[in-house]
C-alpha positions in Angstrom: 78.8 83.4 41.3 81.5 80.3 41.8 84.5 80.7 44.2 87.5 81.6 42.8 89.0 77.7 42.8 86.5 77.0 40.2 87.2 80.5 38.4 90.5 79.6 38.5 90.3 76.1 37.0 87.4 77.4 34.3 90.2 80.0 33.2 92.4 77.4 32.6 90.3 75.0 30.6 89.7 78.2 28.8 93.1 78.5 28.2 93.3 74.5 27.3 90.5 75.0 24.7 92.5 77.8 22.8 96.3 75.5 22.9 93.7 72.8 21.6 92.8 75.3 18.5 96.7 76.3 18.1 97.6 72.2 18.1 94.9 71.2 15.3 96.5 74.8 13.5 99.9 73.0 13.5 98.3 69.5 12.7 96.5 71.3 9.5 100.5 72.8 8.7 101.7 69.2 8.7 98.8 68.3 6.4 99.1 70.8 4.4 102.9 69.9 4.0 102.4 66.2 3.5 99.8 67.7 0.2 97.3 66.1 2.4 94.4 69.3 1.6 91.6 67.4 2.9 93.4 66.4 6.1 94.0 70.0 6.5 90.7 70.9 5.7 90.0 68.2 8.8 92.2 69.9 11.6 91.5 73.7 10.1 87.6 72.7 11.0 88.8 71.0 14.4 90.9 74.4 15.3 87.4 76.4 14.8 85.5 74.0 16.8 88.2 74.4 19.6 88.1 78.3 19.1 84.0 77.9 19.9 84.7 76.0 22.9 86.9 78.7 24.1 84.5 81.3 23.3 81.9 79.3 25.5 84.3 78.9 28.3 85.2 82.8 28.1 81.2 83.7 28.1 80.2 81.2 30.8 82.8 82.7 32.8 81.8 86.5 32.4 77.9 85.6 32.6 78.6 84.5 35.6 79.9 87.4 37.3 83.5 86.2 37.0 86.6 87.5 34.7 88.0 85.4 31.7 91.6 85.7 32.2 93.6 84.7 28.8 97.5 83.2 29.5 99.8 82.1 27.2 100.1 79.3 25.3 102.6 76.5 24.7 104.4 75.9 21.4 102.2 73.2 20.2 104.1 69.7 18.3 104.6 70.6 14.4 106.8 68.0 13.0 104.4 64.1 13.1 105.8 61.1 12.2 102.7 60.4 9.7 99.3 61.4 9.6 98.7 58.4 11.8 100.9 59.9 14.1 99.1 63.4 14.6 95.7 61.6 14.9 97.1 59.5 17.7 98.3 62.6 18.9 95.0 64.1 18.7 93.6 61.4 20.4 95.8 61.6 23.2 95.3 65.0 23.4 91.5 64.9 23.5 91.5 62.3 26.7 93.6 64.9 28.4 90.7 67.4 27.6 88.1 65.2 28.6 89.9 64.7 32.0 90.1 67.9 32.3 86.3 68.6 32.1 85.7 65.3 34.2 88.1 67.5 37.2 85.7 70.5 36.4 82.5 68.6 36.9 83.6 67.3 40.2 84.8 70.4 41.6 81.7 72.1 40.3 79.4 69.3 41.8 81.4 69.7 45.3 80.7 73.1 45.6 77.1 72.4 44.1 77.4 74.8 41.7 74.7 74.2 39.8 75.2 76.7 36.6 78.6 75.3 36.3 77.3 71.6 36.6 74.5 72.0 33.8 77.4 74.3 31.4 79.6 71.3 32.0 77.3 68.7 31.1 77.2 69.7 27.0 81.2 69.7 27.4 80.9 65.8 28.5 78.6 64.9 25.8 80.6 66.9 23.1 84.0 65.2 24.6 82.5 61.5 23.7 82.0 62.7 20.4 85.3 64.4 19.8 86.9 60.8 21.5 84.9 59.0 18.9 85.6 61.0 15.5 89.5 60.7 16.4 89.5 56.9 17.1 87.4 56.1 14.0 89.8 58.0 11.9 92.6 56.6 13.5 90.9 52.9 12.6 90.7 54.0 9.3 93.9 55.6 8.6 95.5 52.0 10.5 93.4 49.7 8.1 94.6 51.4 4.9 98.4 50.9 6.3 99.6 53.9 3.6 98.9 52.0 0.8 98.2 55.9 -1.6 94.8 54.6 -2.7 93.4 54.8 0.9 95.0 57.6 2.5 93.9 59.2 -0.8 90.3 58.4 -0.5 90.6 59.4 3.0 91.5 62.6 2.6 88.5 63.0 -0.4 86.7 62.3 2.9 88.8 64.7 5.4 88.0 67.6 2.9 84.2 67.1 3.2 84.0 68.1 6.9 82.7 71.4 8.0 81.9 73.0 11.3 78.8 74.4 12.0 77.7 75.8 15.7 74.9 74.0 17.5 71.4 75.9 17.1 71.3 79.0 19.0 75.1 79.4 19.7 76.4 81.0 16.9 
């Protein structure tokens, strides 16, 4: 069992993880307002993916002989400037996540916990690919510069994506 700091702090990036699926919910609204359906389609799939995070966080935490404790939640940002805008927001948003695990991993490696350490280490690898899909969208979305052609095939694109839990953690 972790101490109570690191319960603590797990609970909170619990309660990170499920803002994170309430921010993408508003970012799909926006989308969805903006007649941008595959956009939507884009931040409906990231809220999911958010809500699975949580769920790990909430399951790690009671497996371990601790309590998931759920808080409440901040009104997320639901008026963007552009579609640019909310990716940029995501992005930003994301780095504040991945800090966030980076404090979790040192705390868990000071106390040596070594369950928390190895739980941590998929939540590292999974934040350099969440950084990555963000910033390549946001390359894209700056190269076509809102000419309607581009942000058009874009969001052809956007619509494609799906989520679908790793092997074994469904």
């Amino acid at each position: 069992m972790f101490s109570q700091k690191l319960q603590d702090e797990l609970n909170e990036q619990l309660k990170h993880e499920l803002f994170s699926a309430h921010l993408y919910l508003a970012m799909a609204a926006y989308s969805a307002d903006q007649d941008l359906n595959g956009f939507e389609n884009f931040f409906k799939v990231q809220a999911e993916e958010e809500r699975f995070h949580a769920m790990k966080f909430f399951d790690f935490i009671n497996e371990m002989g601790g309590r998931a404790v759920l808080k409440g939640l901040d009104e997320p940002q639901n008026e963007y400037a552009s579609i640019l805008d909310a990716f940029e927001k995501s992005y930003e948003h994301e780095r504040f996540v991945t800090k966030r695990i980076y404090t979790l991993m040192d705390l868990a490696t000071d106390e040596r916990e070594h369950a928390t350490i190895s739980f941590l280490r998929w939540f590292i690898d999974e934040q350099v690919e969440e950084e990555a899909l963000f910033s390549g969208v946001i390359k894209k979305l700056r190269f076509v510069n809102n000419n309607p052609s581009g942000l058009f095939m874009l969001d052809a694109e956007m619509a494609n994506r799906t989520f679908t839990p790793p092997a074994g953690e469904a």
